[in-house]
C-alpha positions in Angstrom: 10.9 27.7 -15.6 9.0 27.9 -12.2 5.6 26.9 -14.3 7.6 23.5 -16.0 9.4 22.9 -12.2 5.8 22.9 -10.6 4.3 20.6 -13.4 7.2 18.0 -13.2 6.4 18.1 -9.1 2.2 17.2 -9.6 3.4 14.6 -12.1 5.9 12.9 -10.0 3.0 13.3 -7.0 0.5 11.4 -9.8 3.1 8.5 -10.4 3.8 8.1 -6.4 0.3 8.3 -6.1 -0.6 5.8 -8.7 1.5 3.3 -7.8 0.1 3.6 -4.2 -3.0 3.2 -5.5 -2.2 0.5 -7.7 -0.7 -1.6 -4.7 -3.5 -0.9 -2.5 -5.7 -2.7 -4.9 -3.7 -5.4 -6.1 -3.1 -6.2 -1.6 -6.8 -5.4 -1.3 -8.0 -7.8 -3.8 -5.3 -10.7 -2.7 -6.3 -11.0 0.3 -10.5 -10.9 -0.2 -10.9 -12.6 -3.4 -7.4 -14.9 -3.3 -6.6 -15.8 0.5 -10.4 -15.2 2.0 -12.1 -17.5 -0.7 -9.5 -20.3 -0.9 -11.6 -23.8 0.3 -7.8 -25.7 0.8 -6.2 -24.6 4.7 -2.9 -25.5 3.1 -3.8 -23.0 0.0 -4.7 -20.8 2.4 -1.3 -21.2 4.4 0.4 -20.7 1.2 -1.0 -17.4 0.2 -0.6 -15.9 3.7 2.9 -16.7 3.2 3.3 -15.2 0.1 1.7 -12.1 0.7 4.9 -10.8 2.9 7.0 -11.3 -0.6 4.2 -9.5 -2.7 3.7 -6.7 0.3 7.6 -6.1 -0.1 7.4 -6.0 -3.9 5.3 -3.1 -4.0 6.6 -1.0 -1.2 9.7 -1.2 -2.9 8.4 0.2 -6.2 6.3 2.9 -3.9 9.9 3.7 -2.5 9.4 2.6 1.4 12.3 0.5 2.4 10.8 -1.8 4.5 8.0 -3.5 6.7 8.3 -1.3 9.7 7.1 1.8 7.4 3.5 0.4 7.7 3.5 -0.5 10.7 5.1 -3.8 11.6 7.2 -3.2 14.1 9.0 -5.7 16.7 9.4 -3.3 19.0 10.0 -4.1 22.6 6.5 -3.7 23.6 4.8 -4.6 20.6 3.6 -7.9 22.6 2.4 -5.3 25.3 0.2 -3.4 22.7 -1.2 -7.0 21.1 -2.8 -8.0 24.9 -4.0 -4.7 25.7 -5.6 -4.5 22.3 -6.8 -7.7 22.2 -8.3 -7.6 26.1 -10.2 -4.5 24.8 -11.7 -6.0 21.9 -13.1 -9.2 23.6 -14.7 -7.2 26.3 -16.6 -4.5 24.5 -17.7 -7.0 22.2 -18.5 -9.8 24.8 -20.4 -6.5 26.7 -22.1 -6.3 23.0 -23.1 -9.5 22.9 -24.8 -9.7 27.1 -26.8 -6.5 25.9 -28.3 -8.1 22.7 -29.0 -11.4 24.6 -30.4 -9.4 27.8 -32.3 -7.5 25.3 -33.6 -10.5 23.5 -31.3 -10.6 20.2 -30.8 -14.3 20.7 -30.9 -17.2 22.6 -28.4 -20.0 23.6 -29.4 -23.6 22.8 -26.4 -25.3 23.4 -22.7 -25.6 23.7 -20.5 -27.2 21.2 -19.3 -30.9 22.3 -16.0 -30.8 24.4 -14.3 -32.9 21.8 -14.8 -30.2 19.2 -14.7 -27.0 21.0 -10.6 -26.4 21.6 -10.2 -27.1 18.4 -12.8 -25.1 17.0 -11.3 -22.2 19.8 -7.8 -22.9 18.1 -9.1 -22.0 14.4 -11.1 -18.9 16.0 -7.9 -17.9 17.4 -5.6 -18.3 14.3 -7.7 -17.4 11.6 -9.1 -14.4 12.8 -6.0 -13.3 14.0 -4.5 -13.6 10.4 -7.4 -12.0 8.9 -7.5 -9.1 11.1 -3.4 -8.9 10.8 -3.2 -8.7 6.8 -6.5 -6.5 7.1 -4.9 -4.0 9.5 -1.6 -4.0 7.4 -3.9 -3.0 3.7 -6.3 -0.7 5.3 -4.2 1.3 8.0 -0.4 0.5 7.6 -0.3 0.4 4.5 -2.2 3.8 4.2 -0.2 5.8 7.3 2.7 4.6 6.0 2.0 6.2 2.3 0.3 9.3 3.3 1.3 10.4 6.8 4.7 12.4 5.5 2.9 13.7 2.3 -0.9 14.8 3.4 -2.0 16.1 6.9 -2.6 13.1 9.5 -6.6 14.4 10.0 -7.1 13.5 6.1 -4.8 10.3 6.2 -7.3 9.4 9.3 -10.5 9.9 7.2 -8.9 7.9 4.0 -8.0 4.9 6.2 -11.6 4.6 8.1 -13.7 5.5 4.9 -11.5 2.6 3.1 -12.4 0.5 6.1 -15.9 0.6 5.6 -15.7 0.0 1.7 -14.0 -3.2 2.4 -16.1 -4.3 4.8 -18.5 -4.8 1.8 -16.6 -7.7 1.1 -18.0 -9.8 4.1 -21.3 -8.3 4.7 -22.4 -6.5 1.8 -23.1 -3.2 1.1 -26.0 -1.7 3.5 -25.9 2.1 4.8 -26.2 0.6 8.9 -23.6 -1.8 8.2 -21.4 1.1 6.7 -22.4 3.2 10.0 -21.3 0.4 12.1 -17.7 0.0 10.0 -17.7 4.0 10.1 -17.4 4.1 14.1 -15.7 0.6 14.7 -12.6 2.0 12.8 -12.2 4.9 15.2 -10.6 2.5 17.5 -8.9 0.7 15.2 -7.5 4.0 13.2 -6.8 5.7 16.5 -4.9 2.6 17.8 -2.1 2.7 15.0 -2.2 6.8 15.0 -1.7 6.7 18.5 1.2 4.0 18.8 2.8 4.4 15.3 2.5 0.5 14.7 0.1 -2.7 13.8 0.5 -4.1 17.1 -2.4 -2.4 19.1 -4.6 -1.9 16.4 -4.8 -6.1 15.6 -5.6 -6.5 19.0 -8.3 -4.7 19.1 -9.4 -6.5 15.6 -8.3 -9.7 16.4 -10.0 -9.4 20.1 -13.7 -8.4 18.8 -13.4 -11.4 16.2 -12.6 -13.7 18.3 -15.7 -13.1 21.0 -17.7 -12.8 17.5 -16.1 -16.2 16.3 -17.0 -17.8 20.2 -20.7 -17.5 19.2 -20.8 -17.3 15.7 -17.8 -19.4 14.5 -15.6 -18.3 11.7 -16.1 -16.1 8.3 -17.4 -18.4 5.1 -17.3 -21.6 8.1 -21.2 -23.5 8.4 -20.2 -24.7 11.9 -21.7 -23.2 15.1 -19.6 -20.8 17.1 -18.9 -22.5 20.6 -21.7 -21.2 22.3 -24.6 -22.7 20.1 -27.2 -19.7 19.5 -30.4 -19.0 17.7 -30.7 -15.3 16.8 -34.0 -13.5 16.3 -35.1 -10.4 14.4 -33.0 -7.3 14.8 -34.7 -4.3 16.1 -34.4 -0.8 16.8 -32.5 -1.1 20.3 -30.3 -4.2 19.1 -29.2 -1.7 16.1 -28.2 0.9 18.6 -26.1 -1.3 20.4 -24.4 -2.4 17.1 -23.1 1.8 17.3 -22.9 2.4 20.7 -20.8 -0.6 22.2 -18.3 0.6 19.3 -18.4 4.2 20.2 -17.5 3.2 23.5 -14.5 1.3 23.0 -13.2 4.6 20.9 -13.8 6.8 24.1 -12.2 3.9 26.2 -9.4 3.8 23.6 -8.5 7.3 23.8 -8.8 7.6 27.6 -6.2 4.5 27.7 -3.9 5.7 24.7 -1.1 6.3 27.6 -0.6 3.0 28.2 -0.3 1.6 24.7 3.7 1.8 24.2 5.1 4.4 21.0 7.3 3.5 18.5 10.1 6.4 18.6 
């Protein structure tokens, strides 16, 4: 009897652990290959709005009973966590981006036209905060909110940083330095929801970094020049060690300023 009652357990275990799995994807592959490569904005508005719907669908059949269980939680300092992530993201990565162009990574030829530039600043803002929302949700919420009761944290940490750097493959491809770089960046971003227990700090960060990335590069799958109108030049030993480094850093800064991001009790 105590053979057949640990079988039934590792069998219920597989089913919980399919269906996580099998949500994981079907999120996964919503977002990168249905919302990311939509050409219509109002498409795009569409699906971002459906997703909430489709995210609830599958957290009910994985048996969590609602949004705040990966992470999205309107706490009272939730706006608190979103500025302090955010201000940390846009100043290791505008740090990043002085060393490569004191080091010679690029040069700047220009500044986008006035007319163009808030509203080119307004879709850097939105759309990289959306991305790295729905991102944050799939790849850490979604994952700490599975795992965290069933598997210790330290493993639930690696799963949800090694899943980070697949995706990434998604929008750059699949190279071992850019897998490094993913590797290290989601320290910060892993730590951030570990830390707080919620989405809030961890899309700062995200959302932060992409926009000083959008500023000079514009956004994702976008021809148009960022704001600040650059010509890059060939990458090289000491830009590729700033690619780590500057994202190392912000993990140490992270974790020597996780006291100030607030906790969800």
């Amino acid at each position: 009897m105590l053979m057949i009652g640990r079988k039934r357990t590792q069998e219920i275990h597989m089913s919980y652990y399919g269906k996580v799995l099998a949500g994981f994807i079907v999120l996964n592959l919503y977002l990168n290959i249905g919302i990311a490569t939509s050409s219509q904005f109002w498409l795009q508005v569409l699906l971002v709005l459906l997703f909430f719907p489709l995210l609830k669908g599958i957290l009910k059949l994985t048996k969590l009973k609602d949004f705040h269980q990966v992470g999205i939680n309107f706490h009272s300092k939730w706006g608190k966590n979103l500025a302090i992530g955010f201000a940390i993201g846009f100043f290791f990565w505008l740090i990043k981006y002085m060393l490569v162009y004191l080091l010679g990574g690029f040069e700047v030829t220009g500044v986008m036209p006035l007319v163009n530039m808030f509203m080119t600043l307004f879709m850097v803002m939105l759309t990289f905060f959306i991305g790295s929302f729905l991102n944050d949700i799939i790849i850490r919420g979604y994952v700490f909110g599975h795992l965290k009761e069933r598997i210790p944290l330290k493993w639930v940490f690696m799963i949800s940083i090694t899943l980070y750097a697949l995706d990434d493959v998604w929008n750059e491809g699949f190279s071992i330095s850019n897998t490094l770089f993913s590797l290290i960046l989601g320290l910060s971003l892993t730590y951030a929801i570990y830390k707080t227990g919620s989405i809030w700090a961890t899309t700062g960060i995200h959302w932060g970094l992409n926009v000083c990335y959008g500023i000079f590069n514009g956004t994702l799958g976008s021809s148009n020049a960022g704001i600040i109108i650059t010509n890059f030049g060939t990458p090289s030993i000491q830009l590729e060690l700033i690619n780590y480094l500057v994202p190392l850093a912000m993990f140490l800064f992270v974790y020597l300023l996780r006291n100030k991001f607030a906790k969800v009790v």
